[in-house]
Each structure stands twice: as structure tokens, then as C-alpha cells.
C-alpha positions in Angstrom: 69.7 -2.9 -55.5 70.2 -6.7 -56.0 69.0 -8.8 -58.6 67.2 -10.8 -55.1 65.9 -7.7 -53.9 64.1 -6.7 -57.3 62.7 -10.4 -57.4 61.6 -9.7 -53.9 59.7 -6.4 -54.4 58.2 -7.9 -58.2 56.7 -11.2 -56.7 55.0 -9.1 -54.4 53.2 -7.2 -56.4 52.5 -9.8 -58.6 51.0 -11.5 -55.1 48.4 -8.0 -53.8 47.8 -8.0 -57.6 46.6 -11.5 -57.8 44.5 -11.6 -54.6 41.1 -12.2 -54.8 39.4 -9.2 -53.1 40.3 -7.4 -56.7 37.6 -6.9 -59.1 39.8 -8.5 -62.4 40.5 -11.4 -60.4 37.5 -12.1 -58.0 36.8 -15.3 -60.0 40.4 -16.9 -59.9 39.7 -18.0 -56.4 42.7 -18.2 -54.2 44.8 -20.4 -56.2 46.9 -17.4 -58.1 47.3 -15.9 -54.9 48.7 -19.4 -52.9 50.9 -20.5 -55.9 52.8 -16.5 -55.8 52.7 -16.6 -52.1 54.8 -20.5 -51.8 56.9 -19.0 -54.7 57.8 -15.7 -52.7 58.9 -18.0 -49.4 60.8 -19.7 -51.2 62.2 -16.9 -52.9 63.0 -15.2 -49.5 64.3 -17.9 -48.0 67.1 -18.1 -50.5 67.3 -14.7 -50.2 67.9 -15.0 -46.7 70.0 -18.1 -47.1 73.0 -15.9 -49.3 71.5 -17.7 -52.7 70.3 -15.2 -54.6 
């Protein structure tokens, strides 16, 4: 496996983790979720663009 690809599969978990419908993070709102979720686009797109 890639260094991209184990980015890929870490961000998102990192994004289910941080989604609000989880009791530990009910009260974060949805800004965790929106800030991991423009990070793993851009992430893929990289990734998809020969970058990473």
C-alpha cells in the first residue's frame, strides 16, 4: 500500500469518527466533520492527480 492510500483510508476514519450523529461528538456541530471532509477532497484529488 502507498503512503496516499494510507492517508486516504486514515482521513476517513478520522471523517465517520468525527460526524455528528456520534454520541462523543454530538456537540461539535458539523464543523469537525466539514473541515476533514475539504481536507480528504483535496487529499484525493492529489491522489488522483499522481501527487501523492
Amino acid at each position: 500500500m502507498s503512503l496516499g492510500t494510507i492517508l486516504i483510508i486514515i482521513l476517513i476514519l478520522i471523517l465517520i469518527g468525527a460526524v455528528p450523529a456520534w454520541p462523543h461528538s454530538r456537540g461539535w456541530g458539523y464543523g469537525p466533520s466539514g473541515i476533514l471532509g475539504i481536507i480528504l477532497i483535496v487529499v484525493l484529488i492529489l491522489a488522483l492527480m499522481g501527487r501523492i
